[in-house]
VEXFIGU-833796 format. One line per field, with one value per residue (C-alpha): residue number from 1; residue in three letters; y, z, x negated. Coordinates in Angstrom, 2 decimals. Each point is the difference from the previous one (the first is absolute). Layout:
N
num: (NUM/...)
residu: (ALA/...)
v: (Y/...)
w: (Z/...)
u: (X/...)
# end
This chain:
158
num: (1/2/3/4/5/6/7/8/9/10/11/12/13/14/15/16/17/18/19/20/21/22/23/24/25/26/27/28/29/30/31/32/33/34/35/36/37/38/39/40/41/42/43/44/45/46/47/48/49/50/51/52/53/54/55/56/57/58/59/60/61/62/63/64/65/66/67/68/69/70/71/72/73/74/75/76/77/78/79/80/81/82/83/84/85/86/87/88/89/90/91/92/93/94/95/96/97/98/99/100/101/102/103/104/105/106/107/108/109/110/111/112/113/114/115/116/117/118/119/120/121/122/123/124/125/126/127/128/129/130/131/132/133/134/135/136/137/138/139/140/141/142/143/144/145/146/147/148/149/150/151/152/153/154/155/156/157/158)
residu: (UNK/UNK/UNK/UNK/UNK/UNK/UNK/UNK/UNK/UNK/UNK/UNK/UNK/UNK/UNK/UNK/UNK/UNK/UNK/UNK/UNK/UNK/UNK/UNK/UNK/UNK/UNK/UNK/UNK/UNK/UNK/UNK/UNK/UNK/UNK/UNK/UNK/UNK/UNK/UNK/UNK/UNK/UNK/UNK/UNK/UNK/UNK/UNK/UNK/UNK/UNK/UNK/UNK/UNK/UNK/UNK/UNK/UNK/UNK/UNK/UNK/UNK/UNK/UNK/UNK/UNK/UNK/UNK/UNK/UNK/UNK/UNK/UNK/UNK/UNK/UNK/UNK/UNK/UNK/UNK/UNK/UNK/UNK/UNK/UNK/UNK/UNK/UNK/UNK/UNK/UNK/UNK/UNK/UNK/UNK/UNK/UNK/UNK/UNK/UNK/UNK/UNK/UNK/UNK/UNK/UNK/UNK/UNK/UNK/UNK/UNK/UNK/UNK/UNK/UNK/UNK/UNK/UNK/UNK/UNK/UNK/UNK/UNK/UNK/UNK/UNK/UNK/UNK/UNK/UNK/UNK/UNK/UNK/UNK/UNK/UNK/UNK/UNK/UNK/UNK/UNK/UNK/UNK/UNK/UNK/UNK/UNK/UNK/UNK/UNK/UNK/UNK/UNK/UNK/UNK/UNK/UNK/UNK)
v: (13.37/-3.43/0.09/0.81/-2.78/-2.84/1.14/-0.62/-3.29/-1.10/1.10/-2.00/-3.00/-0.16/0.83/-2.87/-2.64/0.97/-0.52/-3.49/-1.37/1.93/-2.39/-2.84/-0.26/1.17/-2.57/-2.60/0.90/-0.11/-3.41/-1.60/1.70/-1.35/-3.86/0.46/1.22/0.09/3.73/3.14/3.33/1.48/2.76/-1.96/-0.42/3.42/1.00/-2.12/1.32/3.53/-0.84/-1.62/3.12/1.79/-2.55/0.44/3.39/1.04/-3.30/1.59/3.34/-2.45/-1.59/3.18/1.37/-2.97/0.44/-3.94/0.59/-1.51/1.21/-0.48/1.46/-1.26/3.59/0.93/-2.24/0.48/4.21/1.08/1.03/3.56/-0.28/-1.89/2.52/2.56/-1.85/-0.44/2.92/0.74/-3.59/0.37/3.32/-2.31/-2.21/2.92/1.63/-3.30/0.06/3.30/-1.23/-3.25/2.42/2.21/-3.22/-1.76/3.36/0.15/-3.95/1.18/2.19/-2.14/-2.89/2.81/-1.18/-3.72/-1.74/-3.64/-2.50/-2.24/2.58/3.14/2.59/2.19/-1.41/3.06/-1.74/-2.79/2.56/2.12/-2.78/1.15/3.86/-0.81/-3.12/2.91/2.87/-2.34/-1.31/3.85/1.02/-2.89/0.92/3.84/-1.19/-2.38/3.09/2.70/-2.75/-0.80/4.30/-0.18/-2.19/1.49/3.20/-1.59/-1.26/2.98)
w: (-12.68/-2.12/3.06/2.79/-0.80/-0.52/3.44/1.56/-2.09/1.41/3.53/0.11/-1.62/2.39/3.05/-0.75/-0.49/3.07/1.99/-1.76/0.46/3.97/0.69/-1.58/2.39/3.29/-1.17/-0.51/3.11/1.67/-1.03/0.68/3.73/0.37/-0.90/1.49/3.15/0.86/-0.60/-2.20/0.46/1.27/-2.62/-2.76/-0.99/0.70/-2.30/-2.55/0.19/-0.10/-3.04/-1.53/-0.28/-1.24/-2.65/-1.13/-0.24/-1.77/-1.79/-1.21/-1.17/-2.25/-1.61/-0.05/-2.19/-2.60/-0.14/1.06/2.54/-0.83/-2.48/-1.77/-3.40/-1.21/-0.93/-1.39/-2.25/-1.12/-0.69/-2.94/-0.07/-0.16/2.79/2.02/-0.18/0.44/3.57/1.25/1.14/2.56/1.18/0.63/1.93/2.20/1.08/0.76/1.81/1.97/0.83/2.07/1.85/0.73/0.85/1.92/2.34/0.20/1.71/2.81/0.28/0.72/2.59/1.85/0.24/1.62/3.38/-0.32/-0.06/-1.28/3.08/-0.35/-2.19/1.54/-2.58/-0.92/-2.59/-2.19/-1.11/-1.30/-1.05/-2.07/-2.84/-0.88/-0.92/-1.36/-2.44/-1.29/-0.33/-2.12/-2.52/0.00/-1.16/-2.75/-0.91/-0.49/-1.99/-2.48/-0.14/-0.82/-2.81/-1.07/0.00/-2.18/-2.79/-0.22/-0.63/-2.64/-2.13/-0.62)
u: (-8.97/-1.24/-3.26/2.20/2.60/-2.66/-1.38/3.05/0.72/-3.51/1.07/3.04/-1.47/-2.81/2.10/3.02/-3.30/-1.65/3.45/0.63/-3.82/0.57/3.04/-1.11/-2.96/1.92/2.32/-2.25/-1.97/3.55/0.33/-3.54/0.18/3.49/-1.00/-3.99/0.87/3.54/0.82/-0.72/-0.79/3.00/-0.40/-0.28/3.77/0.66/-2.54/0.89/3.45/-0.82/-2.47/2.42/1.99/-2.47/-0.57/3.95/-0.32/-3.42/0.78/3.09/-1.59/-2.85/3.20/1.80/-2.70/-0.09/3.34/0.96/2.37/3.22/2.30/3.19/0.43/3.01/1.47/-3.73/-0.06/3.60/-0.85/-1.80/-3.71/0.69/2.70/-2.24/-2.59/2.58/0.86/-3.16/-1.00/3.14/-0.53/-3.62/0.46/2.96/-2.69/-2.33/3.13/0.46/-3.88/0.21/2.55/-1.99/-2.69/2.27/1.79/-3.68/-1.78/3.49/-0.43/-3.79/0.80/2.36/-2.77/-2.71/0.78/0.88/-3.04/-0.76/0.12/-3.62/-1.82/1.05/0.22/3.22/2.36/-0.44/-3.14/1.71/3.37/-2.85/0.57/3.34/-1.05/-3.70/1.53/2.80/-2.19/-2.40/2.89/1.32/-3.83/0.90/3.30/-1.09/-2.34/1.86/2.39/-2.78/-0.91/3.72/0.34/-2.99/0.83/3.50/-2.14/-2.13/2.78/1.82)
# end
C-alpha cells in the first residue's frame, strides 16, 4: 500500500508542476506575442484558463495529502487526547463521505460538458470538467489511506 501511495504522491507532484511550468510559458508566450506583434495566439488564454483549473484541483489533492489545507481547531484543541482520537475517525470517514459525492456531482458535471465544446481550442468541456472527479478520487485514495493507518494504530494499542 506504502509503494502504491508514493506512486501516486509522485504522480500528483509531477502532474501539478508540469501544469504550473505549462502556464507559465503559454503565459509568458501570451505576453511577448501580445507586446512583439500586436496579438497572441487566440488559444493561449483559453489554455491558460483551463490549465489553471487543473492546477487548483491536482494542486488541491498535493495539499490535501500533506494535510495543509486550512483548518480550524478550536474545539480540537479544547477535547482531550483520548477524545480527540475517539473523534477522529467519524470525522475522517465525513470527509471521505463528502469525497464520493464530489466524485459523484464531478462525473454528471462531466457528462453535461460532452457536447459543449471550448470556443478557440475546440475540444469538449468534459476535458476540462474531468478535474473535478480525478482531484476527488485522488484525495479519497488519501483519505482511505490515513484511515486504514488511523484503523491500524487503534489496533496496535489495544
Amino acid at each position: 500500500m506504502d509503494s502504491v501511495r508514493r506512486a501516486v504522491d509522485k504522480a500528483v507532484d509531477f502532474v501539478t508542476i508540469l501544469l504550473l511550468c505549462s502556464m507559465v510559458v503559454v503565459v509568458f508566450a501570451q505576453v511577448v506575442f501580445r507586446y512583439a506583434a500586436i496579438s497572441s495566439p487566440p488559444w493561449t488564454e483559453e489554455f491558460s484558463r483551463f490549465n489553471f483549473i487543473w492546477l487548483t484541483f491536482m494542486g488541491a489533492a498535493a495539499v490535501f495529502r500533506r494535510k495543509g489545507h486550512l483548518i480550524i481547531d478550536t474545539l480540537v484543541l479544547l477535547l482531550s487526547p483520548r477524545v480527540n482520537r475517539i473523534l477522529n475517525v467519524p470525522v475522517q470517514i465525513m470527509i471521505s463521505a463528502l469525497l464520493l459525492v464530489l466524485i459523484t456531482k464531478g462525473i454528471e458535471l462531466c457528462r453535461s460538458g460532452w457536447f459543449t465544446r471550448a470556443s478557440t481550442m475546440n475540444i469538449p468541456l468534459t476535458v476540462i470538467y474531468l478535474s473535478v472527479p480525478v482531484s476527488a478520487v485522488l484525495m479519497l485514495f488519501c483519505q482511505l489511506s490515513l484511515l486504514v493507518d488511523l484503523v491500524k494504530v487503534r489496533g496496535k494499542k489495544k
